[in-house]
Structure formats: structure tokens, C-alpha cells
C-alpha positions in Angstrom: 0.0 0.0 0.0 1.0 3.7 -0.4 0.3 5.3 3.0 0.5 9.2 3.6 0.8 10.0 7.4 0.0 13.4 8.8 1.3 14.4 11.9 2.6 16.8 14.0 6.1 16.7 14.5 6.4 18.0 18.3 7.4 16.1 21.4 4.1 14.6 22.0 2.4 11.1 22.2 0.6 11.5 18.3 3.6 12.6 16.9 5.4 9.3 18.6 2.6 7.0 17.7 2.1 8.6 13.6 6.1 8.3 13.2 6.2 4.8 14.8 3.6 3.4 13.2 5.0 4.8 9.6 8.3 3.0 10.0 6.8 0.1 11.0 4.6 0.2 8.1 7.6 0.7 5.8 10.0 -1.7 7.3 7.3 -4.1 6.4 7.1 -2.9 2.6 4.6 -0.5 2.3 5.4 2.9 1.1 5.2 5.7 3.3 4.4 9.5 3.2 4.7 11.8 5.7 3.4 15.0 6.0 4.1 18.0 8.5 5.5 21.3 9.3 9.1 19.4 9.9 10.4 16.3 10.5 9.0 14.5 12.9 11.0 14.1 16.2 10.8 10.4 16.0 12.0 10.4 12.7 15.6 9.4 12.9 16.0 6.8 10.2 16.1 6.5 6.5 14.7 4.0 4.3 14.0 3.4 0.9 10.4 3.1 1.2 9.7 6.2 3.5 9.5 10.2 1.9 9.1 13.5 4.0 7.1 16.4 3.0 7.6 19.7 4.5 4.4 21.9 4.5 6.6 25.3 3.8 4.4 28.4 5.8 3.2 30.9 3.5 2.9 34.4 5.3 1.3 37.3 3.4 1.4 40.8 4.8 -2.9 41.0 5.0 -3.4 38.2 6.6 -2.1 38.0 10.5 -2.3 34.0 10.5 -0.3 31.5 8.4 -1.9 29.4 5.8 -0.9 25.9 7.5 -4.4 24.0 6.8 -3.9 25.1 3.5 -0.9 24.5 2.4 -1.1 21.0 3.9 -4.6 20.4 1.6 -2.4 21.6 -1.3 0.8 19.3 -0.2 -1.8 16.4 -0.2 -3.5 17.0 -2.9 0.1 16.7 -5.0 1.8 14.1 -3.8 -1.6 11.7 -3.1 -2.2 12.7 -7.4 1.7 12.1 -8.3 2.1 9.1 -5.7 -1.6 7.4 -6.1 -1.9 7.1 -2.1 -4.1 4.2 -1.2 -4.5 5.5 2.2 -3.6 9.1 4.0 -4.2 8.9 7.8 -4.6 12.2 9.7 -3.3 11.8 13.2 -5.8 14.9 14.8 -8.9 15.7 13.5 -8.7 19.0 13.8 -6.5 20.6 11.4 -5.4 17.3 9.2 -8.7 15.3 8.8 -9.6 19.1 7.6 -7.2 19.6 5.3 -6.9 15.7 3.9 -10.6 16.1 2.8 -9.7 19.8 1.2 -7.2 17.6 -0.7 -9.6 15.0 -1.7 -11.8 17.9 -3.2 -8.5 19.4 -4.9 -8.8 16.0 -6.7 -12.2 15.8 -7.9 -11.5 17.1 -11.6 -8.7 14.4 -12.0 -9.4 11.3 -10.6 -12.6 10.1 -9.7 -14.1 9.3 -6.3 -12.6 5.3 -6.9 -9.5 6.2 -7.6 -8.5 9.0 -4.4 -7.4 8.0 -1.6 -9.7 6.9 1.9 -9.6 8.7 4.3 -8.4 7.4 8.1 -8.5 10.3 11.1 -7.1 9.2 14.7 -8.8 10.4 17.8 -5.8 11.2 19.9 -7.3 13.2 22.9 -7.0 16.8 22.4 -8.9 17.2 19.5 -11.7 16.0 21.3 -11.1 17.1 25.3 -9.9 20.8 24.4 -10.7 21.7 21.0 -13.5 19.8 20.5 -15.0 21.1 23.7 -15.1 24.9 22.4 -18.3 25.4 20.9 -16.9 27.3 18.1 -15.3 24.1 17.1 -17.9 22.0 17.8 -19.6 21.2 13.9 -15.7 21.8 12.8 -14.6 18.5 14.7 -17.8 16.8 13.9 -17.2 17.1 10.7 -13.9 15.7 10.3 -14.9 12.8 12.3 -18.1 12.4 9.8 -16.3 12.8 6.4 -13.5 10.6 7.0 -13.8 6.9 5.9 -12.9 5.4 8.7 -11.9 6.7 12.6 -10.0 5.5 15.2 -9.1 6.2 18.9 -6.4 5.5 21.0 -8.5 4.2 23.7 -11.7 3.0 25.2 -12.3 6.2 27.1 -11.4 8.7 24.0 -14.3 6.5 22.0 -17.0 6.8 24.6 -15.9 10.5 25.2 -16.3 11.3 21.7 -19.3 9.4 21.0 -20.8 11.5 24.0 -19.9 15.0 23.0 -20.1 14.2 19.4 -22.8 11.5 18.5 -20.9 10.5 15.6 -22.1 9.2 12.2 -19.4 6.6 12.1 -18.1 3.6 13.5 -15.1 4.1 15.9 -12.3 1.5 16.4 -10.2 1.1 19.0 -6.7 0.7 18.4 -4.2 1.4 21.2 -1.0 3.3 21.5 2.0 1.0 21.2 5.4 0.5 22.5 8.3 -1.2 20.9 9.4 -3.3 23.1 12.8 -4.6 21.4 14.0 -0.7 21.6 12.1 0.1 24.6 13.8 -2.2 27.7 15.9 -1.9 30.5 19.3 -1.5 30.0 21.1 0.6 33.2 24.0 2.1 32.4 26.3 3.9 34.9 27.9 6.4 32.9 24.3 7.7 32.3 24.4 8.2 36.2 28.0 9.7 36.1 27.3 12.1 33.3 24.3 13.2 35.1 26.3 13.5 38.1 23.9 10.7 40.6 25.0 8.9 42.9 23.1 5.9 44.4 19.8 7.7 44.9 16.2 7.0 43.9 15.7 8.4 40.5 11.6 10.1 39.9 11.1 11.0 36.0 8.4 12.9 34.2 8.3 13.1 30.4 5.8 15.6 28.5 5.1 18.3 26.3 4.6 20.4 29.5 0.9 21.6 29.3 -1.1 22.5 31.7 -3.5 19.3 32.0 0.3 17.5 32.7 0.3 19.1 35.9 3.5 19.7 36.7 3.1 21.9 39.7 1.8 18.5 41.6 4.6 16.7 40.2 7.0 19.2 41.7 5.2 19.0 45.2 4.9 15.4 45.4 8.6 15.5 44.5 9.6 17.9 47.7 7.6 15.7 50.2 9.5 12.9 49.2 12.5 15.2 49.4 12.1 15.1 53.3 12.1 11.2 53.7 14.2 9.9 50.7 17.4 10.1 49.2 15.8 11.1 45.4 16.3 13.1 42.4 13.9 14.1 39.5 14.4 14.0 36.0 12.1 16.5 33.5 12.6 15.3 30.4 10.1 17.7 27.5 9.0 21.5 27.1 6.4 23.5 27.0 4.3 26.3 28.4 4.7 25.7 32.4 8.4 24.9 32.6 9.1 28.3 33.8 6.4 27.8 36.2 7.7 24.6 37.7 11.3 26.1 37.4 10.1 28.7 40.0 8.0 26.5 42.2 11.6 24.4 41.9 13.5 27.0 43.5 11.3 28.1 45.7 10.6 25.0 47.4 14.7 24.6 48.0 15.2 21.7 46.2 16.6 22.8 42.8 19.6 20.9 43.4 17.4 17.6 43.5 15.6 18.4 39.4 17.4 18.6 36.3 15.5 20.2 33.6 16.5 18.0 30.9 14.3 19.6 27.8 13.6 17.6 24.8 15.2 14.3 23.9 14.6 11.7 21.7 16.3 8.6 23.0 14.9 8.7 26.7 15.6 5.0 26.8 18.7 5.7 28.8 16.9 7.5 31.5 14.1 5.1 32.1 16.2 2.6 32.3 17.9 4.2 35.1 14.6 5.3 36.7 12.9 3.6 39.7 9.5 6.0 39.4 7.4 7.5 36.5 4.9 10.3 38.0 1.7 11.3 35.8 -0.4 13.0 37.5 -2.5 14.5 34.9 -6.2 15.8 35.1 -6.9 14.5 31.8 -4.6 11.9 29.7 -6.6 9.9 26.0 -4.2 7.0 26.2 -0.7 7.8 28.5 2.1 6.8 25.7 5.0 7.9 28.2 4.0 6.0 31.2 3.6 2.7 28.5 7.2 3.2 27.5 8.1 3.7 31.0 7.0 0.2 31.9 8.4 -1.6 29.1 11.4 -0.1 30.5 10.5 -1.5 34.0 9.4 1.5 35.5 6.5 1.3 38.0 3.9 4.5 37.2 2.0 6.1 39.9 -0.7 7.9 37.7 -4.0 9.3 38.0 -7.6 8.0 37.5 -7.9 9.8 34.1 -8.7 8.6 30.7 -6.6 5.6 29.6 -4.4 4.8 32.3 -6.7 2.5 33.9 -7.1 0.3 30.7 -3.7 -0.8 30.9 -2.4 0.0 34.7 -3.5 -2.2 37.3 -3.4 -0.3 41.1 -0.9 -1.9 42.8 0.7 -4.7 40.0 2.1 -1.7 37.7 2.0 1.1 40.1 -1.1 3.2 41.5 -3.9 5.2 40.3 -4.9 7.6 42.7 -7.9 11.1 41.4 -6.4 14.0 40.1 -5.2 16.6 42.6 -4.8 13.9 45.5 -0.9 15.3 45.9 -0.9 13.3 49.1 -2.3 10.0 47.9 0.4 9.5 45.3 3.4 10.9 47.5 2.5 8.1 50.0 2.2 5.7 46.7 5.6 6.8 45.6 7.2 6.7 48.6 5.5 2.8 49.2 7.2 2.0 45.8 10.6 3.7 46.4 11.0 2.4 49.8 9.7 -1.6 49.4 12.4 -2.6 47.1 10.5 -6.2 47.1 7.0 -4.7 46.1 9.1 -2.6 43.9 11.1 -5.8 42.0 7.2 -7.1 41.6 5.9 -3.9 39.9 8.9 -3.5 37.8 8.4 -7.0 36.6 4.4 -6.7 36.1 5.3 -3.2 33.7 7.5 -5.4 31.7 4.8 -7.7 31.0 1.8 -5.5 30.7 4.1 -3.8 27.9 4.3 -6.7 26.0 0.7 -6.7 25.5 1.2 -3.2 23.7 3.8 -4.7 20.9 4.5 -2.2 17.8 3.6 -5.5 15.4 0.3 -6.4 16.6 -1.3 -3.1 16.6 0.6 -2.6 13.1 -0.8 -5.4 11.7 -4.8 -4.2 13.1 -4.2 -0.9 11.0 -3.1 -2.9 8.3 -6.5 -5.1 8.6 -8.3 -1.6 9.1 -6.6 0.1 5.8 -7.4 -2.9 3.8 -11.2 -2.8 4.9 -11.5 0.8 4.1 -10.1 -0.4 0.7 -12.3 -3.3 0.3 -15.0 -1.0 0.3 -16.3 0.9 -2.9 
């Protein structure tokens, strides 16, 4: 099949999931498109069967915005009429399911409706929770979701929240996030410690885009409780609008010798594998790709009760879910897990496991299934 892939290319779990789920795709001979503003973070390799297409910002002096929806329509529209895509899958309703359908209008005077391309959008969270939410948006969002041939979500939760605020038209299939679990393992190194300059403390970790439904404040005062009764240091690994935030809380609380900051990395393999605690406390999470990676690394998660996490962690075999907010609840839950190296040894196994269940090649192979479907169908 020729697949286009639109994505955005920020630290973020669509992006990871889009980019993963095109290599995998083309390491198992299908040909691959990818569209976006630039290459996707995840997009360190080359291969024969996988192209890039850079949807290059036009700015014009009367208009204040950029034309991104636009030029991504137009991008489509070339390479799915040069390329004969099979399949372009928008990762986001809201712009790309938008500007994928543009593109298949683009189309209409030169092939006809048997010969374009179908249509597949992914639910990934925010499309729905935030931008669907705004009223404005509403018919925008439900549109996407209508037109598109066939739609997915990353989990059980995202499907019944969308059904609910949405009422959709079509069918929505659940396919979940994935981890790769022959990159994704635990593989301690000590010069990772030494470089990092750790000793033979506990090691907490957090890794997002830093918005504000991450909740980082909580992180950072769950992290200076345990300060008082544990020998522990906290890794940030991402960016995004409340660093600066949690870099104040940081120093106000004293402890800004215990957190690095470590920004944006693409191979976080190293840390997790050095880590002994993922904390997520977020208000509102459609799947939770980060704390998935984190236990096929080994890496117990104490989590909240929000969207996906509880479909794939179980309280007290991979960690604990505890509601939003309860700062005390999961500071008690990390320091249980920190502290009871035995209960810790179990956990860390369980994660390992439970991860296995997530493998890159059997959720491949259901979009495969799905994208032939679509095609099936005239």
C-alpha cells in the first residue's frame, strides 16, 4: 500500500505514535508519506520506502495567521495525485482530517471518487477534550470525524468521550497506543548516572510536552515531600508552556539541586532505564504513551484516574492510580514503591509484561487489517 501520514512533528504522544507506526509500516514494505510542518522528532531513520514532505508556511502581509491547513490540503493533494496514495491517515482531526478532505476535493476534476485515496483520522485526545470542547469548534470537529472513511481512537475512554460530546455518524475503532518493546527495555547504564552527576539515589522522571492538563506543579510538590524522607532526584525530560512555572516553584521550594531540567530528547531509553518511578499526575490523559514506554522499561507508574491509564495499569501490580489533585495519595504511593524494594522488584516485573501486550507488530498489523477494509469498500 502507499500510505500518507499526517502528523505533528512535536514532542508529543501523536507525533510518537504517527512516526512509529510509519516505520513500521515501511519496514514491512509499504510505502510511506509523511506529512508536517518538519520532521517529525521520532523520525531518525532512512529508508527506501519512506518520503518527508515539509508543508513550507506561506505568510502574506494582510493576513495576521499562516496558511498551514492550506498548504497542507495543497501538499496532499500533490503528492496523493503524483504518488496514487491508497491511504492518508490524519493523526488529529482538527486541522489534518480538515485539510486531507480539502485535498480530496483538490482532486475531484482528475481522478474520480474510486481512484482517491480513503480517508483514516485518529482520535488522539486533544482534538476531542480541548478543541472539540469549544463550541466554536464543535460542527468543525464533527465534521472531520463524519467525512472521513474510517476513525479510530487510542482508547476505550477517547471512543465513549467522543461518542458522547459528538454523537458521531461513524463507527469508531479502538486501536491502542504501542510501544516497541525490542527498543524500549531496561538497559542501566552507569555512565548515564556519572554524566548526570547521581550517585546511588532514587531516580523520579516525568516526560511531557509540559501543558497545563500534565500538571507539573503536583509533580514538583509530590517530588519535595518525598524530598524530606528519601534520598531522590527528579528528571524533566520535555518542554512547554509551564516549565518556567515549575522552574520557580523548583527554586522556591529549595530543592533545585534535586531536578534537572532536561528539555527535549529523543532517546529517553537511557533515562528510564535508570529510573525507579514514573509520576503522571494529569487531570486529563486519552491514552498515556510515556508512562507505557516507561514500563516496558521496568518503571512502575503512579498515575491518576484519568482517561486511559486505567485500561492498561492495574493499582498496585504496575504502580497506583490515585484522582487528580490527590498530591498526598500519590506521595504516600511513591514513597511505598521507592521504599519496598520487594514490592518494587514485583511492579517493575508486572510493567515489563503488561508492555508486552502493547507490541508495535500487533497493533501494526490491526491498521493494516483496518486500511485494507477501508479499501475493500467501494
Amino acid at each position: 500500500m502507499k500510505i500518507g501520514i499526517i502528523c505533528h512533528p512535536t514532542y508529543g504522544g501523536s507525533g510518537a505514535v504517527a512516526t512509529e507506526l510509519g516505520k513500521a509500516l515501511a519496514a514491512k514494505g509499504h510505502t510511506v508519506h509523511f506529512f508536517s510542518q518538519s520532521v517529525p522528532f521520532r523520525l531518525a531513520t532512512f529508508s527506501k520506502n519512506i518520503f518527508f514532505h515539509e508543508v513550507e508556511l506561506k505568510h502574506y502581509p494582510l493576513f495576521e495567521c499562516s496558511f498551514y491547513s492550506l498548504a497542507l490540503a495543497s501538499k496532499i493533494a500533490e503528492v496523493a495525485y503524483y504518488d496514487k496514495l491508497d491511504v492518508v491517515h490524519a493523526h488529529y482531526a482538527i486541522p489534518h482530517a480538515l485539510s486531507a478532505m480539502l485535498a480530496r476535493q483538490i482532486l475531484e476534476d482528475k481522478c474520480s471518487r474510486s481512484e482517491c485515496y480513503k480517508l483514516v483520522t485518529t482520535l488522539h485526545g486533544t482534538d476531542i477534550t480541548v478543541v472539540g470542547a469549544d463550541r466554536g469548534m464543535e460542527d468543525v470537529v464533527r465534521l472531520a470525524i463524519n467525512k472521513s472513511d474510517g476513525v479510530t481512537s487510542v482508547s476505550s475512554y477517547l471512543k465513549d468521550e467522543t461518542v458522547r460530546m459528538f454523537s458521531p455518524k461513524k463507527e469508531i475503532t479502538v486501536i491502542s497506543n504501542f510501544v516497541d518493546t525490542s527498543l524500549f527495555f531496561r538497559s542501566p547504564k552507569q555512565e548515564i548516572r556519572e554524566q548526570l552527576g547521581l550517585r546511588d539515589e532514587k531516580i523520579v522522571i516525568h516526560i511531557s510536552n509540559f501543558r497545563p492538563v500534565k500538571c507539573i506543579g503536583d509533580i514538583i510538590r509530590i517530588f519535595y515531600a518525598l524530598t524530606g524522607r528519601l534520598d531522590t532526584t527528579l528528571l524533566l525530560v520535555g518542554d512547554g508552556p509551564e516549565r518556567s512555572e515549575a522552574e520557580i516553584l523548583v527554586r522556591e521550594f529549595g530543592i533545585a539541586d534535586r531536578v534537572r531540567f532536561l528539555g527535549k530528547l529523543d532517546d529517553i531509553v537511557p533515562l528510564l532505564s535508570i529510573a525507579d518511578l514514573m509520576l503522571m499526575p494529569s487531570n486529563a490523559e486519552s491514552f498515556g504513551l510515556a508512562a507505557l514506554e516507561a514500563m516496558a522499561c521496568g518503571v512502575p507508574v503512579v498515575a491518576t484516574m484519568a482517561g486511559g491509564f486505567p485500561e492498561f495499569i492495574v493499582p498496585g501490580r504496575h504502580g497506583y492510580l490515585l484522582a487528580p489533585g490527590d498530591i498526598e495519595g500519590m506521595t504516600e504511593k511513591a514513597f511505598l514503591l521507592l521504599s519496598d524494594h520487594p514490592h518494587w522488584l514485583e511492579c517493575s516485573a508486572a510493567c515489563v509484561q503488561q508492555a508486552k501486550q502493547y507490541e508495535t507488530a500487533s497493533l501494526v498489523e490491526q491498521y493494516e487489517a483496518y486500511y485494507k477494509k477501508l479499501l475493500d469498500q467501494e
